[in-house]
N, C-alpha and C positions, 0 to 999 in steps of 0.2 A: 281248328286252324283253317283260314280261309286262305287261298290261294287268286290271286287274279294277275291276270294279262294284260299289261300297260300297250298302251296303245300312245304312237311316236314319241317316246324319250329313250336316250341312253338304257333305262334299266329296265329289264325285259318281264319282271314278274316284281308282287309285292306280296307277301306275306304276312298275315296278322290273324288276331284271336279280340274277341269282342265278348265282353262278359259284364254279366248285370250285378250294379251294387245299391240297394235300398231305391229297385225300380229303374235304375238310371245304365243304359247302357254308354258304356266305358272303351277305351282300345289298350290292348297291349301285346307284346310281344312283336312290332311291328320290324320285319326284315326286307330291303329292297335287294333284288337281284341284280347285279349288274349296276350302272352310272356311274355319278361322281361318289365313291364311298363318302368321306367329310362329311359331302351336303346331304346325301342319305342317312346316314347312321346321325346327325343333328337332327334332323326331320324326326326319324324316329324317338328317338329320346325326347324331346317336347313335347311328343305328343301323349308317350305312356301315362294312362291313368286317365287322361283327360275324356269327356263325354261324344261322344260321336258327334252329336249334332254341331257341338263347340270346333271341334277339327273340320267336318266339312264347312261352317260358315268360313274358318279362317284358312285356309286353304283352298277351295275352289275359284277358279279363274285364275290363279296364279299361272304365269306366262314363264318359258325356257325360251329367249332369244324368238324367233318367229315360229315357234314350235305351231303356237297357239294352244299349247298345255305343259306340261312341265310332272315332276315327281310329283312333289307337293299335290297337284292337281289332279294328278293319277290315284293319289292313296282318296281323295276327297270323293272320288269317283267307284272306289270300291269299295269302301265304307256305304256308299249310297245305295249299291248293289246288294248289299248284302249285311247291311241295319236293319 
């Protein structure tokens, strides 16, 4: 289980596990600490099962009001950290 530190959003940690199926690393168990729960616990569930690189292309740059980052954008960020 990986642990990372969102950096400006609502939710202050995100929580996830990344596991290889026929070579292809995957995401799952993904849990956001803190924000909007709805649009976190959504975010997560999308994204289970789906390939890493697939989540960071579709997710990175995703903007929160003039955050200039966002949830979405924070998981694409730690995934990239630690894929």
């Amino acid at each position: 289980m990986y642990e990372y530190t969102t950096k400006g959003t609502c939710s202050s940690k995100i929580l996830f596990d990344i596991y290889e199926e026929d070579g292809v690393k995957k995401v799952k168990d993904v849990k956001f600490v803190g924000g909007c729960h709805g649009n976190t616990q959504g975010v997560a569930k999308l994204v289970e099962g789906m390939r890493v690189d697939d989540v960071i292309e579709r997710l990175e740059g995703v903007q929160c009001g003039m955050k200039g980052t966002s949830c979405p954008d924070q998981l694409a960020r730690a995934l990239k950290a630690n894929a």
